[in-house]
N, C-alpha and C positions, 0 to 999 in steps of 0.2 A: 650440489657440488660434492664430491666424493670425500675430498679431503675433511669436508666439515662435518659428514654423517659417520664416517670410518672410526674418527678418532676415540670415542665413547658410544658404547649405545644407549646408553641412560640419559644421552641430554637432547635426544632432540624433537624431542613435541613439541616445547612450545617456538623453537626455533624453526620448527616447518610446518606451525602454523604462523609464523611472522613472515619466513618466505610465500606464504600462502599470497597473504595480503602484498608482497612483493608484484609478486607473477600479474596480482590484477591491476597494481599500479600499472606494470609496463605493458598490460592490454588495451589499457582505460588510455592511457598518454596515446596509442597506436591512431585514436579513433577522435583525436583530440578532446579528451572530456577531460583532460589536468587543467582547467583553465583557472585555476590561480597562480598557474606560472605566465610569465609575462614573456610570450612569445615574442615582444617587437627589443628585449635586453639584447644584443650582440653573443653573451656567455651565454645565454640560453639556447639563442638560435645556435649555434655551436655547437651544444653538447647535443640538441636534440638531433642533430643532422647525423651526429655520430652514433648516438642512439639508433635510429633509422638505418647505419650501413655497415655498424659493426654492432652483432648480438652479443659479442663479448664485451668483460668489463671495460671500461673508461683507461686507459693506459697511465693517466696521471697516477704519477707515486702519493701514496696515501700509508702514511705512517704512525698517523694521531691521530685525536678526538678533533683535533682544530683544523688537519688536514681537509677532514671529510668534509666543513664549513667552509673551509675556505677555498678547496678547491667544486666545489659542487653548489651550487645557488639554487636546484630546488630538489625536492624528496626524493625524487627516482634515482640521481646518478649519487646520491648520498647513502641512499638506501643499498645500491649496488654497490658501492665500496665499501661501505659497513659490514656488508655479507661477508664480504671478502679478507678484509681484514679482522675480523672478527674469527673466521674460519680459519685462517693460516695460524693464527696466533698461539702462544705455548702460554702453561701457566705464568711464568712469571712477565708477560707481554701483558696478557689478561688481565694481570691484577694491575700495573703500569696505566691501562685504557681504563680500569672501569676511577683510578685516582683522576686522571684526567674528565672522566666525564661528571663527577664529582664535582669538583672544583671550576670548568669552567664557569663562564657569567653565559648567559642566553637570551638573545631576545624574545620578545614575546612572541613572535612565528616561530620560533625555535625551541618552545617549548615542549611540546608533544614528542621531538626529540629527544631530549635527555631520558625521559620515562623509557623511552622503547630505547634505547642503550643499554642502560642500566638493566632492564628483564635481559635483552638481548645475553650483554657478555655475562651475567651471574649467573643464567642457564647453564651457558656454555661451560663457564669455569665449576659449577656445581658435579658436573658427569667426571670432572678430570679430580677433582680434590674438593670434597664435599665440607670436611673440618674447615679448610682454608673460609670456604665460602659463608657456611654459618656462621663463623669468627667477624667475617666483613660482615655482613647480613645485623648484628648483635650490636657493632659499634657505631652503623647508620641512625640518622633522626628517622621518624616515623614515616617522615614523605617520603625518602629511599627506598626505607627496606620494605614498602608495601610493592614496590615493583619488584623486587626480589624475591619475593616470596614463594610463587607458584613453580620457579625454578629451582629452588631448595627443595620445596615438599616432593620435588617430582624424582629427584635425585637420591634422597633419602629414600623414599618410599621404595624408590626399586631397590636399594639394597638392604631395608631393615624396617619391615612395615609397623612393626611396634613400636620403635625407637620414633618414625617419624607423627604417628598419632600422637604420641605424648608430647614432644614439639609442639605438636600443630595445637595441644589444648593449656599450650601456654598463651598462648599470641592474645593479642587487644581482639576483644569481641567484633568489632569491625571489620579484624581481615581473616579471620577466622573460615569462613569461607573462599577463599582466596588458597588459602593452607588446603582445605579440604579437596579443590578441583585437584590441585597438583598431586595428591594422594591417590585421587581416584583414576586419574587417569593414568599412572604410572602400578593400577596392581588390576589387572586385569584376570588374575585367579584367585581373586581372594573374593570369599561368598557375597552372594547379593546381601542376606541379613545384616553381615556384619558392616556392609556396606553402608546400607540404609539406616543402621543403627548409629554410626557416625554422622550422619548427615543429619540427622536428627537432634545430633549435641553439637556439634561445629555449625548449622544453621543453610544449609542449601541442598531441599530435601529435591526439590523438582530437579537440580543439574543433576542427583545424583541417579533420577530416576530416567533421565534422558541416555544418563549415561549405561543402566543397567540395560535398557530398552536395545541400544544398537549393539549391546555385546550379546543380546536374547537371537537377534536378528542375525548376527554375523554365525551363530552359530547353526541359525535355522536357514539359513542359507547354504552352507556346507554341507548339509544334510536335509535336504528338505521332504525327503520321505518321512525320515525319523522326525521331523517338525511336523509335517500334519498330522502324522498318528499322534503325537502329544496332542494337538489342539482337539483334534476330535475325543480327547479324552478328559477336556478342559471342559465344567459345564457353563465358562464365562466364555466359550467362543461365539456365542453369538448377541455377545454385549457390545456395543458400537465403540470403547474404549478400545480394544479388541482387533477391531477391523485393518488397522492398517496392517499391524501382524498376517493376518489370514491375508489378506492379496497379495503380500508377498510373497510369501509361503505358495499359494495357487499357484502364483504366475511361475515361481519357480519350478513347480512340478511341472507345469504344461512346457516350458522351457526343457526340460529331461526327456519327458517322455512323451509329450506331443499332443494333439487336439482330442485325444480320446480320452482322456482323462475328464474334459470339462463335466461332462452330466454326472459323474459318480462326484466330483469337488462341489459341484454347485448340490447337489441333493443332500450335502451333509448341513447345508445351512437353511436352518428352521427359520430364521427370520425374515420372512419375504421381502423389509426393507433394504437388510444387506445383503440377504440373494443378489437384490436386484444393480445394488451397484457393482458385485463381486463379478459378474456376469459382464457388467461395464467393463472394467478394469481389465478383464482377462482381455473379452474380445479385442480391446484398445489393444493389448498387450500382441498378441495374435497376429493383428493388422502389420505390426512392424515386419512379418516374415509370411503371412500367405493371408495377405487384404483379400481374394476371392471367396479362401472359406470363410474367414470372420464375416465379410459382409453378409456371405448366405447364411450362416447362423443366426446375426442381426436382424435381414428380412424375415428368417422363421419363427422369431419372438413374440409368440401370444400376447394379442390385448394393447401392443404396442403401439397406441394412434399417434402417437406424438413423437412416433421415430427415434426416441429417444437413444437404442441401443445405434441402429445408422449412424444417427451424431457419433459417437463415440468412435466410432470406425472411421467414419469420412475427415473426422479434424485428427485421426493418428496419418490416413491415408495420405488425406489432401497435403499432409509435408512431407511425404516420401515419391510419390509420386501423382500429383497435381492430376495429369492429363489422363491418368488412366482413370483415377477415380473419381473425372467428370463423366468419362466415357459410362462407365458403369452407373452412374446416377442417372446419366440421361437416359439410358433403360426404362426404370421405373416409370412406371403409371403417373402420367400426371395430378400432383396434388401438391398441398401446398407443404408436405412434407420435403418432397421432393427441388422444391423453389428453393424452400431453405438451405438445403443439403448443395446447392447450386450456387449459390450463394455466397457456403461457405467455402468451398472447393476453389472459387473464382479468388476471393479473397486473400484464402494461403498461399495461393499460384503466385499471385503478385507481390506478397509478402518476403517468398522465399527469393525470384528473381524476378525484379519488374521488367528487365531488358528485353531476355526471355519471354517473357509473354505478352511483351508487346511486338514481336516478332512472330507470336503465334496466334495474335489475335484474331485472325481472319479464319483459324480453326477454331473460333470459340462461335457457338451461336447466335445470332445475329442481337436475341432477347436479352443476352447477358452481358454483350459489349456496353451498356450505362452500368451496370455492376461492377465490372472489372476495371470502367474507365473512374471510377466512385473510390475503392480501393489501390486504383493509382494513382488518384490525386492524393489520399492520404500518407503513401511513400511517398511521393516524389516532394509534397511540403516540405518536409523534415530538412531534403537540402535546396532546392530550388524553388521559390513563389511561383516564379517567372514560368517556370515549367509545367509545374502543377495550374497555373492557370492557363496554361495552351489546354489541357487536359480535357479541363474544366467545359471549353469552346464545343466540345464534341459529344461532352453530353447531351441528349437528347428529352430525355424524360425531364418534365420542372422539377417534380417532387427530388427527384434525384442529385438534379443541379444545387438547389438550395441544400440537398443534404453536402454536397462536395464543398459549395461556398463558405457553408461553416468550421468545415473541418480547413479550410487554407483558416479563414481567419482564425481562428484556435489557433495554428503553430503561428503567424503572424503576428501577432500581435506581442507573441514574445521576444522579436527583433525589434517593432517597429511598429506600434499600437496605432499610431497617429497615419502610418499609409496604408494600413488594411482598415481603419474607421475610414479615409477617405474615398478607399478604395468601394469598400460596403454602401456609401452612401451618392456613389458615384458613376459607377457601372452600370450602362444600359442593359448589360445583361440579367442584372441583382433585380429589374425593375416587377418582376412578377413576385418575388419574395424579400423585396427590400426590409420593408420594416419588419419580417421573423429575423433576417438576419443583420441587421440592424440594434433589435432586442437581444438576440445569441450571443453576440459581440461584445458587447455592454456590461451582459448578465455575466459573463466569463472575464472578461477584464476584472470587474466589478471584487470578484473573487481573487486576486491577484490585485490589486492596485485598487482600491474604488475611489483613491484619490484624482486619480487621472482618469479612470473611467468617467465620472463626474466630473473633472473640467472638458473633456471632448463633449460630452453631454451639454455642457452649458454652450458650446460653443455652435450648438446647432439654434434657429428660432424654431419657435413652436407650431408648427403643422396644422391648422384647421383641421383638417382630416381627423389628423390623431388625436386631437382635442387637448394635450398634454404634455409637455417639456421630456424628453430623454431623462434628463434628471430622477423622474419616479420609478423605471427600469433600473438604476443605480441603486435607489435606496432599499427597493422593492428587495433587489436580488441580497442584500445585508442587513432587512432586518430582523432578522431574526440570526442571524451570526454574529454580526457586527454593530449589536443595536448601539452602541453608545458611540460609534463614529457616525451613522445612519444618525441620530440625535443630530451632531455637532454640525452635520451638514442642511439642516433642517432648513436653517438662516440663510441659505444662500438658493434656496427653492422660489423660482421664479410664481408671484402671486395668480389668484385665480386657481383656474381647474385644477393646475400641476401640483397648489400645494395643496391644496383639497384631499389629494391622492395619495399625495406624498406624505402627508399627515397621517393621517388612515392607515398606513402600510405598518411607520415606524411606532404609532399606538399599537399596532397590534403585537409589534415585537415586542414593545414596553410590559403588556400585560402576561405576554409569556413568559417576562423573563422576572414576571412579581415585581412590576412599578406601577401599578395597575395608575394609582396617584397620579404618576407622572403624566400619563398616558393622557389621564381626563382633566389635568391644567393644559395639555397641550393643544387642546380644542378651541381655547378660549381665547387663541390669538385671532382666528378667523371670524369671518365674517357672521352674521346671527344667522346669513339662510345657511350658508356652510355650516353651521355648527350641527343644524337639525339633522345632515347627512352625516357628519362626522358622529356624533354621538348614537343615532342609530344604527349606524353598521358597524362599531366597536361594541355593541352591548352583547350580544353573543359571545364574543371573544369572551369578554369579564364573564357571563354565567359560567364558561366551559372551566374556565382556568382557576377560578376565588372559588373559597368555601360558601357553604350556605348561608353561613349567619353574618361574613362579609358582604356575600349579596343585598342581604337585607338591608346593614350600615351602608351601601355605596349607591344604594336606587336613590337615596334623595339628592346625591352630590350631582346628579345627572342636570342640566339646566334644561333641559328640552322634555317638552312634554310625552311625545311622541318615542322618543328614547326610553324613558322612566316605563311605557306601557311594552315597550321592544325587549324589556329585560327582565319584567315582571312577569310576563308570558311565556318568554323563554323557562326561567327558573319554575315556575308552577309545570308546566310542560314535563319537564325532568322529573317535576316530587311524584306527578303520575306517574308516571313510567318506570319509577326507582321500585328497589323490589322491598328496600324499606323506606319508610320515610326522611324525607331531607329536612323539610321544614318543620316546624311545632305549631299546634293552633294557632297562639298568639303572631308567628311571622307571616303564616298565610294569610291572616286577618291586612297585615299591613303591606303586602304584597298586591292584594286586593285590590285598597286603596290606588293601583296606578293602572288597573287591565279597563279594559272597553265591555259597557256593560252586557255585548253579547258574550265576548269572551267569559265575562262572570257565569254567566248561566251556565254555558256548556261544562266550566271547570267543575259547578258545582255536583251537574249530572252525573258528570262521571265519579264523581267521590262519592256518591252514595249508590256506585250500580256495586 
């Protein structure tokens, strides 16, 4: 808004980086993602309808702090009238709003509001009459003027950078960096050292080094001939710290002065690793304005069996233009380079307009129609089930189908877990990959909810076949994440096989996670033949995980005989093979004591070759 940038030129960073976050509210709301507003309110449907047919602001008069509450119910048409009135306002409006945003009361949604007021208008009031704003800034409690802060330093600094350093090395150590951003960002000729030498007493060395970094780049972009010859006179250009600089830099020369350039840029870099990606990045870069040559460069890439530089070409191509650079793939010699690169082409076509190339599918060859119908079911999920499973119908290849089937349930299950589990378990089409996607389903819920993954799971009986309750998919997939909810559901694991399994899983997460203890009372609910499985196929876990001389304390807490020789042999196994030794005389001696007397011989043989 002209009115609000015109009036001062000192105040408005951080006010255009707040309309930043402005602009992506009102993108975000375009595409329905504000959904903590309550679309089915009356005032809401309202303003949004207004929002949608008038891109200017909201016509309501808004003259206060309480205006903007009370004529506006959520963020966005608050946020646009704050713009607004904020902008028009004169000093003494300015100091009037920021008393009001002070003093009002807030509820707890309306918290994060008053913070961005208070930055908002001291910014603004900071460019117009700096004294005034310090004076406010000074007689705030500590929670205020921390919002205040970065709009003071920013105001100050562009008009008396000394004056605002010594400011800034008054403040509470806490916001001290706070002081610092708004310093920094408002002196843009003052030298890196003395820069960085602040930042090193006010406390935020990395913003200040982010910040030296894109004023290194703004400049080496303005000039980027005089930027490479600096770098090739640099002997850290070819340190990977380094790197993002130099592709810059490249891509801009080839940008100037065109593809002839590449082999003298690329020959100045010794390090064949970032050669190799610099060489990536140009061609990518390339591709945006003459994909033919990039691609023939790409093809003439020595040594290159894994197509690596093509990729690079074909995912800048395949989003500019899809249909040529399938054309051009499908050239190439058949391999499985070539598959790939087909693949991807197919993919981004769909990504970019699915309507589109579902209207050209009959120009796509005939191999790649389950590719292209695979990557349409993945769009078309996002807003239609119903659609993406027509899709689905006309895949052809299985391996393929079950790859599509997964991917609906995956967005499914975030509406409606309970009809894509029915659906999974229910579909005569599902019936050649039922139970992979059956387990997909479960193991991804599982991740997201595994409460309710676990009651859908109960809610199946246990399948002969599968020998095993859904339930151990559930626990399987959390324990090692979620070991101590994976625990608490232990209890509710249907007996037999299931919890056999299901035992065995969350022991093993136990011992990863150092309850090794827990792990081996856990055994001792089940059955005596179960125990001998359950305590043998957890002894490995305990050698990899416990120290050595834990191993030793833990071999007799084992009740199974069979288990005590399972972990005895493991651990002896390692002391060979270790390049020092793990155990001492005395514990191999009693390590011994539980191996099978062939095992004894052979261990001894090899200790003495």
């Amino acid at each position: 808004m002209a009115r609000l940038s015109s009036s001062k030129s000192s105040w408005s960073t951080p006010f255009v980086v707040f309309f930043t976050l402005f602009l992506l509210i009102v993108s975000l709301s375009a595409i329905g993602a504000l959904k903590h507003i309550d679309t089915d309110s009356p005032d809401v449907r309202s303003e949004t309808e207004t929002t949608d047919q008038q891109p200017t602001p909201n016509p309501v008069k808004t003259e206060s702090i309480n205006d903007l509450f009370r004529n506006f119910s959520n963020d966005l048409g608050r946020l646009r009238a704050a713009y607004d009135l904020i902008g028009d306002a004169d000093e003494a409006k300015l100091i009037e709003l920021f008393d009001q945003v002070i003093h009002r009361k807030y509820s707890q949604e309306e918290g994060s509001n008053k913070s961005e007021l208070i930055s908002l208008i001291s910014t603004r009031l900071a460019g117009m009459n700096l004294d005034k704003t310090v004076s406010l800034y000074e007689s705030q409690p500590a929670e205020v003027a921390k919002h205040m802060l970065y709009g003071v330093m920013h105001a100050w600094a562009s008009e008396d950078f000394d004056e605002a350093v010594k400011f800034a090395r008054k403040q509470d150590e806490s916001i001290r960096s706070v002081a610092l951003r708004g310093i920094v960002d408002a002196s843009p000729s003052v030298s890196s050292s003395t820069l960085m030498q602040l930042s090193e007493e006010l406390g935020d060395v990395a913003y200040v080094e982010r910040a030296l970094a894109n004023r290194q780049l703004e400049m080496d972009l303005a000039d980027p001939d005089q930027a490479w010859s600096n770098l090739l006179d640099d002997p850290t250009i070819n340190l990977s710290k380094n790197f993002y600089r130099v592709k810059l830099v490249a891509n801009a020369v080839i940008d100037k002065h065109g593809t002839t350039e590449i082999d003298d840029l690329l020959g100045s870099i010794a390090s064949p690793k970032l050669n190799f990606e610099l060489k990536k990045s140009i061609l990518s870069n390339v591709t945006l304005n003459d994909p033919e040559t990039a691609f023939n460069m790409a093809l003439a890439t020595p040594n290159d069996v894994f197509g690596t530089m093509l990729t690079a070409v074909i995912n800048t191509w395949a989003t500019t233009d899809p249909q040529s650079a399938l054309e051009r793939v499908r050239a190439l010699e058949p391999s499985v380079v070539r598959d790939r690169l087909e693949q991807k082409v197919v993919s981004s076509w769909v990504q970019i307009n699915s309507e589109q190339f579902v209207d050209s599918l009959d120009d796509i060859p005939v191999e790649l129609h389950d590719t292209a119908r695979l990557s349409l079911v993945g769009q078309l999920s996002k807003d239609s089930i119903d659609d993406a499973l027509d899709v689905l119908l006309d895949i052809q290849d299985v391996k393929t189908q079950e790859e599509a089937a997964i991917t609906i349930v995956d967005v499914w299950m975030d509406s409606n877990p309970e009809e894509a589990f029915e659906w999974a378990l229910s579909s005569a089409q599902n019936d050649p990959y039922r139970d992979q996607l059956v387990n997909s389903f479960l193991t991804s819920l599982s991740k997201k909810d595994a409460d309710k993954a676990f009651d859908l799971a109960l809610s199946q009986s246990i399948i002969e076949e599968r020998g095993v309750g859904l339930e151990f998919v559930v626990l399987d997939a959390i324990a090692h994440t979620k070991t101590e909810l994976a625990f608490s559901l232990l209890d509710r694991v249907r007996p037999g096989n299931t919890l056999l399994a299901a035992s065995e899983t969350v022991a093993t997460g136990l011992i990863y996670d150092s309850r090794t203890d827990e792990a081996l009372v856990l055994g001792k609910q089940l059955t005596e033949k179960d125990q001998e499985s359950f305590y043998n196929n957890i002894a490995f876990d305990i050698v990899t995980q416990e120290p050595p001389k834990r191993i030793v304390e833990l071999i007799s807490a084992l009740p199974v005989r069979e288990a005590r020789t399972t972990m005895a042999e493991h651990a002896l196994r390692f002391h060979s093979f270790s390049d020092k030794p793990l155990y001492s005389a005395d514990e191999i001696e009693k390590l011994m004591q539980h191996v099978t007397s062939d095992y004894a011989q052979r261990f001894r043989l090899r200790q003495h070759r």
